[in-house]
Rosetta silent file (secondary structure, phi, psi, omega in degrees, C-alpha in Angstrom):
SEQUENCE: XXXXXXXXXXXXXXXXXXXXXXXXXXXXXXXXXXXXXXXXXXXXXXXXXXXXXXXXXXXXXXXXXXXXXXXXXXXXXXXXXXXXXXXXXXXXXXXXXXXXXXXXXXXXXXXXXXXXXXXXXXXXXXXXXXXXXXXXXXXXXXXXXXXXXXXXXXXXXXXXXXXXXXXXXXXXXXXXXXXXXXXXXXXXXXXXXXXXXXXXXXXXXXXXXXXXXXXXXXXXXXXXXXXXXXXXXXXXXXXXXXXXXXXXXXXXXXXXXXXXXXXXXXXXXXXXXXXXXXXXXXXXXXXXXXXXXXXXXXXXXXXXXXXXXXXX
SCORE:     score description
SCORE:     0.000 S_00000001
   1 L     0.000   16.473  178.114    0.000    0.000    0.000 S_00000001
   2 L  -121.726  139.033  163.312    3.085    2.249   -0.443 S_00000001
   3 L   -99.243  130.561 -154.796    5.065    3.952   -2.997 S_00000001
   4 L  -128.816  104.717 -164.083    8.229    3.356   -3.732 S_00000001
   5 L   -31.400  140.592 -171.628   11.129    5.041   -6.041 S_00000001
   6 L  -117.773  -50.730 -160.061   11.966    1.582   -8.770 S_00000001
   7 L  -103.921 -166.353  175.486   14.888    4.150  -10.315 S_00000001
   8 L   -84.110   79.193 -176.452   17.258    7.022   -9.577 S_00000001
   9 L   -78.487   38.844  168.071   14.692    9.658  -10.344 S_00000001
  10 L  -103.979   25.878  166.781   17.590   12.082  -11.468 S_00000001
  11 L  -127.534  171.418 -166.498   16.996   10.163  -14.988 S_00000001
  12 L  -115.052   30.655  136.707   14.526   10.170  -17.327 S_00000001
  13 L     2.963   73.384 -142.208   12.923    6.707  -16.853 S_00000001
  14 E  -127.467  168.124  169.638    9.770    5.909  -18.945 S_00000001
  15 L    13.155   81.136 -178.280    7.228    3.696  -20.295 S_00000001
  16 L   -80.276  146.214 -157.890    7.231    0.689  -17.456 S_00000001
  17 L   179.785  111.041 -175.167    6.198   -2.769  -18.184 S_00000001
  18 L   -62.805  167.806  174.138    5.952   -5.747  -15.791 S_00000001
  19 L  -109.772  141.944 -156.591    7.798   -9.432  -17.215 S_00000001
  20 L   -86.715  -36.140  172.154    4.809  -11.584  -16.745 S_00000001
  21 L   -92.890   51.981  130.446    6.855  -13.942  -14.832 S_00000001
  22 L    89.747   11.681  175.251    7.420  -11.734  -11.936 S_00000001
  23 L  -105.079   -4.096 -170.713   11.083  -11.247  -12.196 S_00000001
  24 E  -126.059  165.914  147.336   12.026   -8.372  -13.925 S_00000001
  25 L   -81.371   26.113 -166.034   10.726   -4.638  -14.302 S_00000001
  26 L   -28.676  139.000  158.703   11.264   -2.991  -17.888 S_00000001
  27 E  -172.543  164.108 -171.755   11.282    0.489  -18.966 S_00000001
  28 E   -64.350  128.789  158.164   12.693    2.817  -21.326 S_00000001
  29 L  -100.669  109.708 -156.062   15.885    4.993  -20.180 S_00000001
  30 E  -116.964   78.425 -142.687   17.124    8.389  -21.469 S_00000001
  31 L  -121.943  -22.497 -149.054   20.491    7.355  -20.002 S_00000001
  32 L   -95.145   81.776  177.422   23.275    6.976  -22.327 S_00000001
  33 L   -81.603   79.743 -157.073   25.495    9.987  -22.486 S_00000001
  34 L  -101.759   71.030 -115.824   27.008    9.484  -25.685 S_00000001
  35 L  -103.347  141.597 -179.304   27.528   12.947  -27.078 S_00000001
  36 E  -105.055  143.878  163.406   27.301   13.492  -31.136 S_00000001
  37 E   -74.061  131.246 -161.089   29.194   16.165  -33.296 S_00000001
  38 L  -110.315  143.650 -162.334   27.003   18.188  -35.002 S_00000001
  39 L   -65.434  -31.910 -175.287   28.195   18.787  -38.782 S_00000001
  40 L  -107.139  -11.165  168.396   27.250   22.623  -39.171 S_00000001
  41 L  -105.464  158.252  143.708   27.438   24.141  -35.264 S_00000001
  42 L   -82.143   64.581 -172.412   30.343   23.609  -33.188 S_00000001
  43 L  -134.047  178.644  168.484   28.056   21.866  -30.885 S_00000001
  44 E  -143.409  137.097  171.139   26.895   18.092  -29.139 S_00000001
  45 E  -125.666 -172.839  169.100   24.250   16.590  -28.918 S_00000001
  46 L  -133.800   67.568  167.363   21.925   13.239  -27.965 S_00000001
  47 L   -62.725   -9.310  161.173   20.220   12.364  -30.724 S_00000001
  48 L  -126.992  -93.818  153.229   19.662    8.919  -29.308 S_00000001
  49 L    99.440  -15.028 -164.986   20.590    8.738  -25.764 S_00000001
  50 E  -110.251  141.840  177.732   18.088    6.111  -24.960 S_00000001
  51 L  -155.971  121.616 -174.152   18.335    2.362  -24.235 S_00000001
  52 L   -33.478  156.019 -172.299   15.764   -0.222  -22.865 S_00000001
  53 E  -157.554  130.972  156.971   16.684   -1.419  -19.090 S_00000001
  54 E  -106.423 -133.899 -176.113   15.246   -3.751  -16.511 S_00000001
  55 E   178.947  109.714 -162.653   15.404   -3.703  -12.883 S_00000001
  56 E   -74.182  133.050 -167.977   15.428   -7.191  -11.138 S_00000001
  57 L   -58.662  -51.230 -166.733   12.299   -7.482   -8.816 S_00000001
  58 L   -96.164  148.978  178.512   13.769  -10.088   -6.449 S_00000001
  59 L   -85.931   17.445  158.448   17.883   -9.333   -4.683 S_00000001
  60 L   -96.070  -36.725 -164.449   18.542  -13.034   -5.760 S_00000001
  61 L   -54.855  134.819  156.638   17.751  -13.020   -9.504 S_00000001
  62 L  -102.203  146.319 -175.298   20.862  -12.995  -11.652 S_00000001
  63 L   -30.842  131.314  169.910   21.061  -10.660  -14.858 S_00000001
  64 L   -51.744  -23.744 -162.868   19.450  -12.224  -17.945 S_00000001
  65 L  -107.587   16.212 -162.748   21.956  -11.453  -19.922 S_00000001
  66 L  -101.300  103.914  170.701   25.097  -12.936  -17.938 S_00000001
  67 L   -66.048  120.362  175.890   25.562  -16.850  -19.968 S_00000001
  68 L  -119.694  143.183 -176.886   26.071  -19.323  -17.096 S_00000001
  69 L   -55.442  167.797 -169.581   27.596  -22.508  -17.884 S_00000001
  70 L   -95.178  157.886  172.719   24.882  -25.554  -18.294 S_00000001
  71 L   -96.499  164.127 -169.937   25.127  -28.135  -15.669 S_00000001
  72 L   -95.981  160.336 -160.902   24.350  -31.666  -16.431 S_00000001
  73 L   -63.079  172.164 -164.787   20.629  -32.659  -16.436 S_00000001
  74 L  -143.317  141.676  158.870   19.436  -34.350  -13.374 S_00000001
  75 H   -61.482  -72.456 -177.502   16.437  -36.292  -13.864 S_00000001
  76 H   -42.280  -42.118 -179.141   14.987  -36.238  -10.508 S_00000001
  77 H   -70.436  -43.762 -172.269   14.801  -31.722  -11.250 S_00000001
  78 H   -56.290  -47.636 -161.065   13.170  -32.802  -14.830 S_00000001
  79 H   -67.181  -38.266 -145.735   10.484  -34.900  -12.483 S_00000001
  80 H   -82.311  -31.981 -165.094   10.137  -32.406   -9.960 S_00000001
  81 H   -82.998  -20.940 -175.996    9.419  -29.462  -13.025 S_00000001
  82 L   -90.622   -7.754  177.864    6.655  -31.668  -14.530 S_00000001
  83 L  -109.190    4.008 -160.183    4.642  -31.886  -11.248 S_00000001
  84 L   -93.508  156.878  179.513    5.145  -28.117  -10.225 S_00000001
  85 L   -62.756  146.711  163.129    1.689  -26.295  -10.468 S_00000001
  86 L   -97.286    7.342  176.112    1.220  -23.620  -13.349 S_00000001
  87 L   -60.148  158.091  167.142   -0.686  -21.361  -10.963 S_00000001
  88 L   -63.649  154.050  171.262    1.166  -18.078  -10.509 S_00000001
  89 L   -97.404  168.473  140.166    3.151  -17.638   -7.395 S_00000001
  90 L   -36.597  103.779  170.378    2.788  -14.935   -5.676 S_00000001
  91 L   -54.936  104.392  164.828    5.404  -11.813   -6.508 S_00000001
  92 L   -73.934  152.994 -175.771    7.973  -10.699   -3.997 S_00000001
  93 L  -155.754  110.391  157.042    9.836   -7.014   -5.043 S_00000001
  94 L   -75.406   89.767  154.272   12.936   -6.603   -2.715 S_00000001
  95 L   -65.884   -0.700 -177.076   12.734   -2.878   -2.454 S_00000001
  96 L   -96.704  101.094 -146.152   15.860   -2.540   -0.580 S_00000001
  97 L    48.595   47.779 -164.705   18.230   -1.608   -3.191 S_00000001
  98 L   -60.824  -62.853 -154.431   16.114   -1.790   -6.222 S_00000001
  99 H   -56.296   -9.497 -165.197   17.392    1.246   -7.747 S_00000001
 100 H   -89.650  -23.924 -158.848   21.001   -0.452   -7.739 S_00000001
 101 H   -84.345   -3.986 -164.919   19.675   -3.311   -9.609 S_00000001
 102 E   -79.124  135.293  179.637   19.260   -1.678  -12.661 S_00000001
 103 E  -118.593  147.201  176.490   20.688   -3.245  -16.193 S_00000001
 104 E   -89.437  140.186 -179.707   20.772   -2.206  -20.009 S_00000001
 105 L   -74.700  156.907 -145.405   19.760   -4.701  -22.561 S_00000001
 106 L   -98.187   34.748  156.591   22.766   -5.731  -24.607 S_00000001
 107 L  -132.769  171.957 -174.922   21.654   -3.207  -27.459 S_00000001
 108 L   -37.522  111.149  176.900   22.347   -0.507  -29.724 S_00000001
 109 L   -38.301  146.498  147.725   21.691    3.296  -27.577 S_00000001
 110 E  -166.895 -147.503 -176.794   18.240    4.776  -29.983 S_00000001
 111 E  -125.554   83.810 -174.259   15.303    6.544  -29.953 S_00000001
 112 E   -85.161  130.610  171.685   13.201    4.018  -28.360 S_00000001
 113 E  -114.231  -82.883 -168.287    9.606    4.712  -27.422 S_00000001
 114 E   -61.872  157.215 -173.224    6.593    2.219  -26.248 S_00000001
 115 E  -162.625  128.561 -169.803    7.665   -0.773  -24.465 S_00000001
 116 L  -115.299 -166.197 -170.059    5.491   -4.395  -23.592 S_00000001
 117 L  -165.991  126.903  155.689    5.984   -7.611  -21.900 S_00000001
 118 E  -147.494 -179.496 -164.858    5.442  -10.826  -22.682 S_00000001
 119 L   -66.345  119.169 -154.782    6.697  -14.352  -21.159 S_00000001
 120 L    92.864  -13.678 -157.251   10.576  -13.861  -22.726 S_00000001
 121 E  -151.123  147.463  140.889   10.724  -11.004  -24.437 S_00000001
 122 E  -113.458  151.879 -169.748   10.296   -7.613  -24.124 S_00000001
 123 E  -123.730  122.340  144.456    8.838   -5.722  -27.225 S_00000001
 124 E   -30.388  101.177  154.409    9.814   -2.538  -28.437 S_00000001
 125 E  -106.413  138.221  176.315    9.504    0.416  -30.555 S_00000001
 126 E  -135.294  152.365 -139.922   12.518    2.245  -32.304 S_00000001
 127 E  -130.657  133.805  176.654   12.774    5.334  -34.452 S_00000001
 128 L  -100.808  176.098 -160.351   14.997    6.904  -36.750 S_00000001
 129 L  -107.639  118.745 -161.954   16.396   10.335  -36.849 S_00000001
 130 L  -100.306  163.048  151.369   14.744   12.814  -38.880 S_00000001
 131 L   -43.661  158.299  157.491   14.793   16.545  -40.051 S_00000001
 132 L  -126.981   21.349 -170.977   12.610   18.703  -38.193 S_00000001
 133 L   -95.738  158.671  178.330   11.974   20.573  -40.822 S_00000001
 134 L    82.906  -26.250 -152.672    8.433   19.560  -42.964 S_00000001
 135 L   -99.525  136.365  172.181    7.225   17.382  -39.776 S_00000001
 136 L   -46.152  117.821  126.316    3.597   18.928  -37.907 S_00000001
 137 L     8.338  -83.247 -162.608    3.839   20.035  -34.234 S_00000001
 138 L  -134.969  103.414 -178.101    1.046   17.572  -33.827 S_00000001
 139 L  -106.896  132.003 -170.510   -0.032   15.568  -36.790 S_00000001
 140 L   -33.904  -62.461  179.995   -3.326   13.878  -36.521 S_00000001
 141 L   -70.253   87.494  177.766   -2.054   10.787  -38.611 S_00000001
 142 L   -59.210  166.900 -134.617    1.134    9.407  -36.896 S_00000001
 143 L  -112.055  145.744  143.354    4.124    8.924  -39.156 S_00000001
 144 L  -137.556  119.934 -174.149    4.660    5.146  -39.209 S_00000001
 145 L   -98.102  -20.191 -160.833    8.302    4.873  -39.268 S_00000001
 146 E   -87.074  158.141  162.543    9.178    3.146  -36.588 S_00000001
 147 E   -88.112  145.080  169.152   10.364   -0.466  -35.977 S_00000001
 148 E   -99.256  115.558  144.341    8.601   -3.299  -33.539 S_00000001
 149 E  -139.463  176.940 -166.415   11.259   -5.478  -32.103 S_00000001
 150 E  -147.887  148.103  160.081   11.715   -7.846  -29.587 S_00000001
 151 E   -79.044  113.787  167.091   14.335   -9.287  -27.099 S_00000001
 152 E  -122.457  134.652 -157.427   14.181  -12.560  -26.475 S_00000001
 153 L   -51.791  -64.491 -172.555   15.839  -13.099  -22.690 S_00000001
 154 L   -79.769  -15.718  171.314   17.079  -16.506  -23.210 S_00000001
 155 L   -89.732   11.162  165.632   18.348  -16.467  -26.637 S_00000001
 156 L    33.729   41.048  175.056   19.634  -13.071  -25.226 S_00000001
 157 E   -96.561  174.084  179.382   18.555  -11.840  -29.595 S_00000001
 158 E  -144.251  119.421  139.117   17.191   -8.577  -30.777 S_00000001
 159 E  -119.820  177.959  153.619   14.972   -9.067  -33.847 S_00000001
 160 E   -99.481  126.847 -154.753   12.558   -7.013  -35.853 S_00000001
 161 E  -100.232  -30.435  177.984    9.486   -8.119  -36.268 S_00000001
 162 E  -160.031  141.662 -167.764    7.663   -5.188  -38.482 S_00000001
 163 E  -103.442   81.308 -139.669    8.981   -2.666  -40.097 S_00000001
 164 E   110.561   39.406 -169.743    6.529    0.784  -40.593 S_00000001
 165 E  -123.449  115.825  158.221    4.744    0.817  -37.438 S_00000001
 166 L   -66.812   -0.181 -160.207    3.486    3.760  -34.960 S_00000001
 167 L   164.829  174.576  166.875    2.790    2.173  -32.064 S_00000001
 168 L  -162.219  156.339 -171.397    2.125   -0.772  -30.003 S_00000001
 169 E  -153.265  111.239 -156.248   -0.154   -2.545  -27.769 S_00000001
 170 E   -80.641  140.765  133.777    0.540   -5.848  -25.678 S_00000001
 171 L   -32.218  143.150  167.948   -2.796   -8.138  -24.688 S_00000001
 172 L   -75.583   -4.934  178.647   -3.254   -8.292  -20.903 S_00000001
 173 L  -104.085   15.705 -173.938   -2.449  -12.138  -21.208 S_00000001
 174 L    89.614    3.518 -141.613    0.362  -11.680  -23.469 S_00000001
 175 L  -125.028  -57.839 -164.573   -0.528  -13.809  -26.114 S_00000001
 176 L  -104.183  131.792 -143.251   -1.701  -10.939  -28.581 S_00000001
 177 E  -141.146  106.725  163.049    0.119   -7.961  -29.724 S_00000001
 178 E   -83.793  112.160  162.330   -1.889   -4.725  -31.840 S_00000001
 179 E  -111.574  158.974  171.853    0.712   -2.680  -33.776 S_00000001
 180 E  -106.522  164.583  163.782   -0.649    0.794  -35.590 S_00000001
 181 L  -153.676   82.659 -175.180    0.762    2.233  -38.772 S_00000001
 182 L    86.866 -109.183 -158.161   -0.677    5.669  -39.682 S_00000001
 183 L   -97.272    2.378 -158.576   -4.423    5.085  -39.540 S_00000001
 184 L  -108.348  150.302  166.847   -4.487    1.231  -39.549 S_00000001
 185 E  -139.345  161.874 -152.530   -4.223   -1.468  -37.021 S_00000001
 186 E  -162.993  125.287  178.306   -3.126   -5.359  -37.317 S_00000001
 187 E   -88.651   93.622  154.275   -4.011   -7.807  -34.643 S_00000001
 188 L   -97.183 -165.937  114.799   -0.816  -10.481  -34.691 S_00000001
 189 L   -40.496  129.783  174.235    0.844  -13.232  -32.336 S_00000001
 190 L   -65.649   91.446  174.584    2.749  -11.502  -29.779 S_00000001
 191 L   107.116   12.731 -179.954    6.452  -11.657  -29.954 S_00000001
 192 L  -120.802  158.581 -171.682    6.559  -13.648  -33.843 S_00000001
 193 L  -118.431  170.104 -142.567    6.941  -11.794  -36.709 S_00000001
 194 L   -89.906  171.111  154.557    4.212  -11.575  -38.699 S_00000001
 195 L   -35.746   48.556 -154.831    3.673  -12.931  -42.497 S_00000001
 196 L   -58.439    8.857  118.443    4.655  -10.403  -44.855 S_00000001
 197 L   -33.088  -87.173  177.728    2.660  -12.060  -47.334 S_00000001
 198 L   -49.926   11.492  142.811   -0.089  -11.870  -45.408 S_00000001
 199 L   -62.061  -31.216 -171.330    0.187   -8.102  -44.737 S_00000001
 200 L   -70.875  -44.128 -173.731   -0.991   -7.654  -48.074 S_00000001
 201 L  -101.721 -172.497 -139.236   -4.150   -8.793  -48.064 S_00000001
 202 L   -79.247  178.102  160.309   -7.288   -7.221  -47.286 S_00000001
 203 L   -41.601  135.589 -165.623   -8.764   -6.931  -43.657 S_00000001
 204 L   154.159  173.791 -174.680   -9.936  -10.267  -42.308 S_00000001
 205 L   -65.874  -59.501 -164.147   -8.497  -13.399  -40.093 S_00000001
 206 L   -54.108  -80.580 -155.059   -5.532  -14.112  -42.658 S_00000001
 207 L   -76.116  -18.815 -159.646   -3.833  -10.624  -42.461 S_00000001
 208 L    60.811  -23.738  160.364   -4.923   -9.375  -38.912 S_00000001
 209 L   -19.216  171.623  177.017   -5.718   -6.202  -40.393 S_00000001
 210 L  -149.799  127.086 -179.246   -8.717   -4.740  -38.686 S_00000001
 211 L   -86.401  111.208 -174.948  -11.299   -3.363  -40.735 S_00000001
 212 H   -48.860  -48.522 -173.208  -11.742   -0.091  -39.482 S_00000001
 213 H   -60.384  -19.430 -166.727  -14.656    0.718  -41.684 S_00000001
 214 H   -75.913  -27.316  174.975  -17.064   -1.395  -39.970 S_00000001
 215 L   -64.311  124.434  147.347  -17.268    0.899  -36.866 S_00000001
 216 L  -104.040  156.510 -174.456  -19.959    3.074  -36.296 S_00000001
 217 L  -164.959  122.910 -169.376  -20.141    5.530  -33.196 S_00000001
 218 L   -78.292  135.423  163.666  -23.177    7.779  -31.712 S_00000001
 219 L  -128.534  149.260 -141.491  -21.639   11.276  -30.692 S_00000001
 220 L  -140.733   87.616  168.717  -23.337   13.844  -28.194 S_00000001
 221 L   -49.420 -110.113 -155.833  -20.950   16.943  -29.296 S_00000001
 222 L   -27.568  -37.919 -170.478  -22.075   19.100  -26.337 S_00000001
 223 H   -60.760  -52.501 -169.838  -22.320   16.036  -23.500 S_00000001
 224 H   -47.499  -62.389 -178.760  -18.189   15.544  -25.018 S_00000001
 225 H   -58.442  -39.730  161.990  -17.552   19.119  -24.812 S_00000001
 226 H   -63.268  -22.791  177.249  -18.488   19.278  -21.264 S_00000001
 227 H   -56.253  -55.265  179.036  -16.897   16.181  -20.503 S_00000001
 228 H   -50.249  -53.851  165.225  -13.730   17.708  -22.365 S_00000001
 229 H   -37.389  -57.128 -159.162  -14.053   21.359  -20.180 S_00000001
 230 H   -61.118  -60.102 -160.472  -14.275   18.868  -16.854 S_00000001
 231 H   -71.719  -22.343 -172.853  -10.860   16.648  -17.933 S_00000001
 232 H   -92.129  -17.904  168.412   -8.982   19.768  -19.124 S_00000001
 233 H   -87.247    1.151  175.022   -9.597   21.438  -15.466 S_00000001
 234 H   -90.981  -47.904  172.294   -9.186   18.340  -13.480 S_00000001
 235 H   -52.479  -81.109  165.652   -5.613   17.985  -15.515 S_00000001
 236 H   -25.076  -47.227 -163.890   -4.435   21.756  -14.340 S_00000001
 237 H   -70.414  -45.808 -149.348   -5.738   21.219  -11.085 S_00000001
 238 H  -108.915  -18.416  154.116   -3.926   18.058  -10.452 S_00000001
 239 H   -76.526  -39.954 -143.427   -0.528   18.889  -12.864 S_00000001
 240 L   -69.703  149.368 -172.792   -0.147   22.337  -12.913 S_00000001
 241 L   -39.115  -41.464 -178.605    3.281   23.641  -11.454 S_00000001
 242 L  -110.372  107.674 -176.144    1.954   25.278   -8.349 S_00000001
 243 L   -41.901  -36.005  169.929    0.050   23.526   -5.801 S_00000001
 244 L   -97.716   37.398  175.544   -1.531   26.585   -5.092 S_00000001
 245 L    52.769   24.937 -166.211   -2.723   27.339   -8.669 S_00000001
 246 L    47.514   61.857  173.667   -0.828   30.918   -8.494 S_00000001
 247 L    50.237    1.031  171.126   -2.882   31.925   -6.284 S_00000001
 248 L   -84.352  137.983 -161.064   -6.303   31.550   -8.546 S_00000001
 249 L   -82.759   94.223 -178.514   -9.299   30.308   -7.237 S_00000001
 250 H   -27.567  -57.833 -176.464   -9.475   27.410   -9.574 S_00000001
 251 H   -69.357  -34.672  162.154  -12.864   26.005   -8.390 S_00000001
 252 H   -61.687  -16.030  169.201  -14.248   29.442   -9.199 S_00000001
 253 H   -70.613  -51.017  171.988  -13.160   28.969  -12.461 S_00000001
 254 H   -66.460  -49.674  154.882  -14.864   26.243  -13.055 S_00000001
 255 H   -61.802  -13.468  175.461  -18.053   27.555  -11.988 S_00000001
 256 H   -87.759  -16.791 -173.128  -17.684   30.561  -14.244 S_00000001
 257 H  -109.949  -39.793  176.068  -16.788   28.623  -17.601 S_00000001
 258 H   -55.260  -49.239 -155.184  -18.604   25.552  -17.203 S_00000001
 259 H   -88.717    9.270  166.906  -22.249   26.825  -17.797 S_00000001
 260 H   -95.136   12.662 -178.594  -20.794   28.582  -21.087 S_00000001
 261 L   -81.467  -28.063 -176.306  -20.326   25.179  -22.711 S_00000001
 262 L   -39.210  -28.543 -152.703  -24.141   25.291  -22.934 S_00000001
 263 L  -111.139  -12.860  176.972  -23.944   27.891  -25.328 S_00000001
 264 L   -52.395  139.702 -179.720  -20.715   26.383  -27.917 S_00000001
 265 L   -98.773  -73.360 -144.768  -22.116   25.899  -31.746 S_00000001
 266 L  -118.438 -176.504  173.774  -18.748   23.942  -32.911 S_00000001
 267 L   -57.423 -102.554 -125.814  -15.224   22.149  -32.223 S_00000001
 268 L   -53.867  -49.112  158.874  -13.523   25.269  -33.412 S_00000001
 269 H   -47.521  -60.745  148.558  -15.779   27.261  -30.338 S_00000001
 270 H   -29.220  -73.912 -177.758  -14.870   24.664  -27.691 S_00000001
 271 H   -42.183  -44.005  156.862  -11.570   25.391  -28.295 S_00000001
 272 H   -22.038  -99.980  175.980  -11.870   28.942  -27.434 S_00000001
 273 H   -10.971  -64.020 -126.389  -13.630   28.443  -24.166 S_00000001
 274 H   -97.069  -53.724 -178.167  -10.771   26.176  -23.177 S_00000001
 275 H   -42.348  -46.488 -168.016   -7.726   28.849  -24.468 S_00000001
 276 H   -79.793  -39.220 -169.603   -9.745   31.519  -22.010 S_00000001
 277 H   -83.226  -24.010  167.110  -10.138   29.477  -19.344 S_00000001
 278 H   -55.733  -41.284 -167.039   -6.676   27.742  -19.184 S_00000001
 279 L   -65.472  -17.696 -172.587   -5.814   31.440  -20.069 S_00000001
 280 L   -65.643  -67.138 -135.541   -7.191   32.551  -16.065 S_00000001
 281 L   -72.597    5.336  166.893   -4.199   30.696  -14.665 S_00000001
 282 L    53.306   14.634  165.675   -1.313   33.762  -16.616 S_00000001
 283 L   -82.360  177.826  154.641    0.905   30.830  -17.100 S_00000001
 284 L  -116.704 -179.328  158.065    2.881   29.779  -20.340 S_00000001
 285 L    78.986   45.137 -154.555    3.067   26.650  -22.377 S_00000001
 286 L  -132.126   82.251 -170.777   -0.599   25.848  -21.515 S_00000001
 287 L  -106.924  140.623  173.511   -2.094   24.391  -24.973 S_00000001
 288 L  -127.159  122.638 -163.107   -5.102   23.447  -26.455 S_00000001
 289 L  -158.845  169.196  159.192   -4.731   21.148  -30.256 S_00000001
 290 L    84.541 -156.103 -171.818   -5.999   18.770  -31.943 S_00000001
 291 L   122.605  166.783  173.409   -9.929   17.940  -32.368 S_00000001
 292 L   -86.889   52.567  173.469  -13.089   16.558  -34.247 S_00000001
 293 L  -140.615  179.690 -172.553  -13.080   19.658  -36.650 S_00000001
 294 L   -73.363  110.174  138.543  -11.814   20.544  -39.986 S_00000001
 295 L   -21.485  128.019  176.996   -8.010   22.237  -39.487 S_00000001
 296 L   -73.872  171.569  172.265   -7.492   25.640  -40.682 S_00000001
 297 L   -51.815  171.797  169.522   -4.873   26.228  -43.841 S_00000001
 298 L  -139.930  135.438  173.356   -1.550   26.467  -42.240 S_00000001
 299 L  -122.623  115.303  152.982    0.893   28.619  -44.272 S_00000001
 300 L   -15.166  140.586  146.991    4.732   28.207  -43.830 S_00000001
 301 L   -53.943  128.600  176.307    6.963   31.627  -42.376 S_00000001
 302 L   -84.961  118.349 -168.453    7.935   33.376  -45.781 S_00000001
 303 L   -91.582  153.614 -163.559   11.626   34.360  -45.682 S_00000001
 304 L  -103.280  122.241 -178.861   12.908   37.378  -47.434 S_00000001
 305 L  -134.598  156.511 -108.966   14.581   37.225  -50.525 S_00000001
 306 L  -170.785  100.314  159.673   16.653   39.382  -52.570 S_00000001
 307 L  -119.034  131.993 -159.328   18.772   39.338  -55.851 S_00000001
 308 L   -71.447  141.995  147.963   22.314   41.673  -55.039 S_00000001
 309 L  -115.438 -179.188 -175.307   23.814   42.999  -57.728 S_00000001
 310 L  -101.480  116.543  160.185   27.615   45.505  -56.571 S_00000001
 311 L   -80.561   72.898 -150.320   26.749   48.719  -57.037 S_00000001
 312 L   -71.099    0.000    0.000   30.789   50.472  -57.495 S_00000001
């Protein structure tokens, strides 16, 4: 019933994800202080900096990745493995000197984001390093660029299982693994790589595709926008930098903005409402994006241009 630091929390420790057989912890690490030369500044950077890590639950386990010689089989332990129960045991977590416990998987630093669990493996996404010139703030459609791969613990491998993927999403038993790619989603086996034949065809059992189109869904604009109004002042109230809201009476806030959802025609209104009221608390870096409505044009900064000729 307590909470308890699993890392150093002078790092930048992310996207956690139990090993179903209770011994390890995973997550994501922004750890690796490798510094890169940058071709046009006299500068350094960390364009990757990140590398998958776990953190052993129990102060007995030893590291997955250290190969200990095999001993010779025993019979009697062969007998003894075929009668043990498959119920789960119960999980122990030796907090007393967790944070010490931590190890990097045996791969390449990158710019790894979501991270599962299943029984062996942990699964992966990793990203390559782009321009930042052309790419959206926030683009509706995620790019999918990324790889899905997986670690598997005892064959201590790294493979890649699909290549063009935005995301990922483990089953709670482990068994089934949803990757996205742009607007689409594909239902596979969890930790196997999938059929690239069988990518190809259409939505359906064979491919795992998921036909998308088949979804219908009743929408209430106004009950959503109030909902939306409630969740973006329950998020300030329970994030925002200052416990004491800079001194604003929050909850008065709320009674003053909420009965003006009543009166929003559109998306594009909603948003408003939300910019003024976020707008009480005189902070910066306080945003409101995205939405069900049509996006305005967006026009590029125009830069000023000029042809010199020497005037003697």
């Amino acid at each position: 019933g307590e909470a308890a630091e699993a890392t150093a929390p002078v790092l930048a420790d992310f996207a956690p994800a139990f090993d179903p057989g209770g011994k390890y912890l995973y997550f994501l690490s922004a750890r690796e202080f490798n510094p890169v030369y940058d071709n046009l500044h006299f500068d350094l950077g960390f364009p990757r900096g990140v590398r998958p890590c776990l953190v052993t639950l129990q102060a007995e386990t030893p590291s997955p990745f250290f190969v200990e010689p095999k001993a010779a089989d025993n019979p009697d332990e062969k007998k003894a493995e075929e009668k043990k129960d498959d119920a789960p045991a119960p999980v122990h977590i030796d907090l007393e000197g967790i944070a010490r416990r931590v190890l990097a998987f045996p791969v390449p630093e990158g710019r790894y984001a979501q991270l599962g669990a299943i029984p062996g493996k942990a699964l992966w996404t990793n990203w390559p390093i782009e321009g930042a010139l052309g790419q959206p703030w926030r683009d509706p459609v995620p790019a999918a660029k990324g790889m899905l791969q997986a670690f598997d613990l005892e064959a201590r491998k790294l493979e890649t299982l699909v290549d063009g993927v935005s995301g990922l999403a483990v089953s709670q038993d482990g068994k089934t693994l949803c990757y996205r790619a742009g607007n689409r989603l594909r239902v596979v086996k969890a930790g196997a790589k999938p059929d690239e034949k069988s990518a190809r065809k259409p939505p359906g059992k064979d491919s795992g595709w998921v036909d998308l189109g088949r979804l219908r869904l009743e929408v209430d604009p106004p009950a959503e926008w109030r909902q939306m109004l409630l969740e973006a002042w329950r998020l300030q109230r329970d994030n925002f930098w200052d416990e004491g809201m800079a001194g604003v009476d929050w909850d008065a806030v709320l009674a003053r903005y909420l009965p003006l959802v009543e009166r929003v025609a559109t998306r594009g209104e909603f948003s408003d409402l939300v910019w003024e009221m976020q707008g009480e608390l005189g902070t910066s870096h306080a945003y409101e994006f995205g939405g069900d409505y049509r996006p305005e044009p967006h026009y590029a900064m125009g830069f000023l241009g000029a042809d010199l000729d020497f005037d003697e």
